[in-house]
N, C-alpha and C positions, 0 to 999 in steps of 0.2 A: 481705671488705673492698669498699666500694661505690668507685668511681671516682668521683671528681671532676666536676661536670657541666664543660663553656665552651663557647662558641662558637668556632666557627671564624672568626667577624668579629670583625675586630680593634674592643677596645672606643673609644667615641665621643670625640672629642678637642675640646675647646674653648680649645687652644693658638690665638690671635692668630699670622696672618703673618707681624710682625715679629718677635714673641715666638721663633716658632720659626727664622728667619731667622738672628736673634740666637744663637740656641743652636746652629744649625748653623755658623754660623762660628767658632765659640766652639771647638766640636768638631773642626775641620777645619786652624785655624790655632792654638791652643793646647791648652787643654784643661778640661773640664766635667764633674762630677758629674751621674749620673745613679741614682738609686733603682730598682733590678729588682724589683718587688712580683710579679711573674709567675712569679720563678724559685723553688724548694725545692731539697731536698737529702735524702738519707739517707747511712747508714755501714750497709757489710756487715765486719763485724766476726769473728774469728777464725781458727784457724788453716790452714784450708780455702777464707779467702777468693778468694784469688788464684784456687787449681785453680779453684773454683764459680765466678766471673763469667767463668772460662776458657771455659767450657762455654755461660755463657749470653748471652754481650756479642759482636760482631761484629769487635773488633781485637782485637790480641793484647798481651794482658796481661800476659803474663810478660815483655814485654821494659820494664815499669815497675819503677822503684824508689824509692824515699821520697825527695820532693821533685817526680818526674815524673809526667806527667798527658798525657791522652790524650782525642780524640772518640772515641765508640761508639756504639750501636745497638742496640737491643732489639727482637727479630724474633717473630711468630708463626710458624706453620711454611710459610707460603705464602710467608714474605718481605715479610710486610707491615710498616712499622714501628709498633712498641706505644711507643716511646718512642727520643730520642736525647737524650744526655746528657755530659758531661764528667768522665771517670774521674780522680781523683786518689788517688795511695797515698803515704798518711800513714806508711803504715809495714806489712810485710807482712803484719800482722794486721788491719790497718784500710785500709779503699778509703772512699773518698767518692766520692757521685756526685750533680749538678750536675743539675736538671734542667728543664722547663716544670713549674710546678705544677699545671698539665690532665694531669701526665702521671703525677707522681711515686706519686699510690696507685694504680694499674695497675701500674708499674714494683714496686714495691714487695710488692704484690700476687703479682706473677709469682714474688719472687725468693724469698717465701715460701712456696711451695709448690713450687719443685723445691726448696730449701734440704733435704727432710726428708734424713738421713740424712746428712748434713755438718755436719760441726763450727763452724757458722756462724751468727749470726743478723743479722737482718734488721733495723735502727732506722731508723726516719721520721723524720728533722728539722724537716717542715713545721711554720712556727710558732714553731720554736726558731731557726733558723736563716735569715740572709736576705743580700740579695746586693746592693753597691754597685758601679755602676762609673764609675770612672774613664778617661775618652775623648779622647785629642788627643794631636799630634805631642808635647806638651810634657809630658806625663804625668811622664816621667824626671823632671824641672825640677822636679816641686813633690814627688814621691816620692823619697827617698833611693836606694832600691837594691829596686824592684822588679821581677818580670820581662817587664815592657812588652814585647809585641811576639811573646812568646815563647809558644805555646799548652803547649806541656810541660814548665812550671815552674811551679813554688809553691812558697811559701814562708810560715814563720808568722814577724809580726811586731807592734810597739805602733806605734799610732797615738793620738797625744793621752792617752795611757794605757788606751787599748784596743786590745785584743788579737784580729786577724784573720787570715786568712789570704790572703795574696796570689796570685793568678793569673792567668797572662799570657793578655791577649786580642791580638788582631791590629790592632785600636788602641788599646791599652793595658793598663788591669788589672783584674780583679772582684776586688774588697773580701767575703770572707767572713766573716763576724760575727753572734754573738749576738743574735738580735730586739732584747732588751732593749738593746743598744747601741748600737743604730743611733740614736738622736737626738745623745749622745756624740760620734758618729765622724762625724756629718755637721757638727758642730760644728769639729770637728777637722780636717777638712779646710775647711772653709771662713777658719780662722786660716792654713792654707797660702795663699788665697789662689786655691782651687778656688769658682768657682761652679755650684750646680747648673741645670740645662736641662732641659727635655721630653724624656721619654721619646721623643717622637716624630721628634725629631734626632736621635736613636740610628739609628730603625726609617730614616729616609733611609739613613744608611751603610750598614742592612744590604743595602738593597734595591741601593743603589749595587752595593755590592762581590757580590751575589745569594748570601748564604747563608740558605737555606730556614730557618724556623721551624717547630716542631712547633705542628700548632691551626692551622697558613695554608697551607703549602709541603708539610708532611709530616704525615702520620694512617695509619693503621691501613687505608688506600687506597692506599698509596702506596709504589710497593718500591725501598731505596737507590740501585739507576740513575736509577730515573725524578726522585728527588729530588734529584740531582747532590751526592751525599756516600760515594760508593762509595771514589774515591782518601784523603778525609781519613778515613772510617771504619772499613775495612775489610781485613782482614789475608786474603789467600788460600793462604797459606802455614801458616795453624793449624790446630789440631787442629777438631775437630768443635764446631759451635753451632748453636742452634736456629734451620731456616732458613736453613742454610748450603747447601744443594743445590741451591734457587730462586735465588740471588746466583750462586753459581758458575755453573750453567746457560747464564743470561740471559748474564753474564758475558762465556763461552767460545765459545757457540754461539749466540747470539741478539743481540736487537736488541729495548731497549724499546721499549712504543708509542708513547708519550706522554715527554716528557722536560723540565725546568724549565728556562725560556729569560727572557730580558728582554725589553721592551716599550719604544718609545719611542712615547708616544701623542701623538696631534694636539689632544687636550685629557687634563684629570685624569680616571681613570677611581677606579669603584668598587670594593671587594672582592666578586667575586660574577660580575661583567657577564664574560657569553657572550664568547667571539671565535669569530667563522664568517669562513673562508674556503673558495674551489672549490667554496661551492653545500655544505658540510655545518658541523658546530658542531665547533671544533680544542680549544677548551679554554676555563678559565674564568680572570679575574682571580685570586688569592690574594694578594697584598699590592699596593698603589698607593700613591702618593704623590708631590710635586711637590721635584723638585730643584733648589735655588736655584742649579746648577752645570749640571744636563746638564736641566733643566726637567720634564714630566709625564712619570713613568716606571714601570714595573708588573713582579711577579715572576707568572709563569703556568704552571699546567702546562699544555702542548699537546701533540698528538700529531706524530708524529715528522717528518709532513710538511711543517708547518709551519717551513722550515729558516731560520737566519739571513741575510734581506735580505729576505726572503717582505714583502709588507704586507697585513694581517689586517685586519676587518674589528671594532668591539668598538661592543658595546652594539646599541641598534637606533636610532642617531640621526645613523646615517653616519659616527662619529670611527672612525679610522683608526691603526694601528700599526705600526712598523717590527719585525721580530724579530730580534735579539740576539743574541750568544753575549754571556754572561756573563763576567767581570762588565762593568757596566756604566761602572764609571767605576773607575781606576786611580788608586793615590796610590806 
């Protein structure tokens, strides 16, 4: 199975200022639909599913049970990440998993080939399956009883006479549903009283609140410390996964090199542009974008020297960076 081509730059936006001004207030003080065209999904289905993602996912799975849902991780054997994704178990024969669609035939890929010899198989959703979400303090207000807030729930339910399933983000909820129903359910919510927004008022919070993206943040370059998802992904206490001896290591006895920090820049920078500080190159942009709350602001990986109050050095036209502990703005 070929993988997926993408870029690691984030695609080109011809969202208006206020356009998106408007959406991030929208998102910040109520709440706004947003269309995830970026996201897929698969189901690893049967009676071996649990033991097998036991073996090949980075948290521990067995403390799930139907209706709970988890972050993870998909490691090559150096610890590099192949993919991060959002474990849901529907039921102990069936897991679903949530993921970048740059990522999901690789993931998928992997899971079919250790699979042989387990009572399990391996289905691709891409296509069939897509992902809406719902963003803002008010999320609750126009949703009945979904688990806003909550990353370890789901739940399946009807909206406007379609049938999704709900799961809690950490500003509200992703809408899982049928391709084919997604004009339906944006209909549907929009009789609530939801409007939808630019994707790109999402990517502000992420960047605010600095949780790494797979394709920006995190690649197949990039090992769970250095991309600050070790605490929400990672179980030290489980049994054995591929790539568990590189994490525990660095872990116990070491010290990444490079680690995902924030930027507060003296102008808007790009996806890409160099930071040099102390006379050498510390790391590169991987997300930017302008905050109508804390102003021009950037997720980076840099090397470890680079410590939070440091000011870095970005692009080659003199603009200037403060460095960060994440996150970068609190709600």
């Amino acid at each position: 199975m070929e993988e997926r081509p993408h870029s690691r730059e984030p695609a080109p936006t011809n969202v208006g200022e206020i356009e998106l001004d408007a959406g991030y207030r929208l998102i910040t003080e109520e709440a706004g639909v947003v269309p995830r065209e970026t996201l897929a999904s698969l189901d690893v289905v049967g009676p071996d599913a649990v033991e097998f993602l036991q073996g090949q996912l980075t948290n521990d799975l067995e403390r799930l049970e139907p209706g709970s849902a988890m972050y993870a991780a998909l490691l090559d054997r150096k610890a590099h990440i192949v993919a991060d994704c959002r474990v849901l178990m529907i039921d102990p024969e069936q897991i679903m998993l949530v993921a970048e669609a740059s990522a999901i035939e690789a993931l998928a890929s992997h899971l079919e080939t250790y699979r042989i010899g387990r009572k399990v198989e391996v289905q691709d959703r891409a296509g069939e399956r897509s992902v809406i979400s719902v963003i803002g303090p008010a999320t609750r207000a126009f949703l009945d009883a979904p688990p806003a807030g909550r990353e370890d729930r789901h739940l399946e339910t009807m909206l406007g006479g379609v049938g999704c399933r709900v799961l809690g983000t950490p500003n509200g909820v992703d809408l899982i549903h049928l391709t084919d129903d997604a004009e339906p359910l944006r209909t549907a919510l929009a009789e609530k009283g939801l409007t939808e927004v630019p994707e790109a008022a999402a990517e502000i919070l992420r960047v605010e609140s600095g949780r790494p993206r797979f394709g920006l943040e995190l690649d197949r370059s990039v090992m769970p410390a250095e991309g600050g998802i070790v605490e929400r992904a990672v179980d030290f206490e489980k049994g054995c996964y591929l790539g568990q001896e590189p994490v525990a290591r660095l872990h116990y006895k070491g010290r990444p090199n490079r680690l995902l920090r924030g930027l507060k820049l003296s102008r808007p920078a790009r996806f890409g542009e160099v930071i040099n500080g102390s006379g050498r190159e510390l790391g590169t942009i991987t997300t930017a974008c302008v905050s109508p709350a804390v102003g021009p602001i950037a997720l980076a990986l840099v090397r470890r020297e680079a410590e939070p109050g440091a000011t870095v050095a970005v692009g080659d036209d003199g603009a200037s960076a403060e460095v960060v502990e994440l996150p970068l703005r609190t709600r």
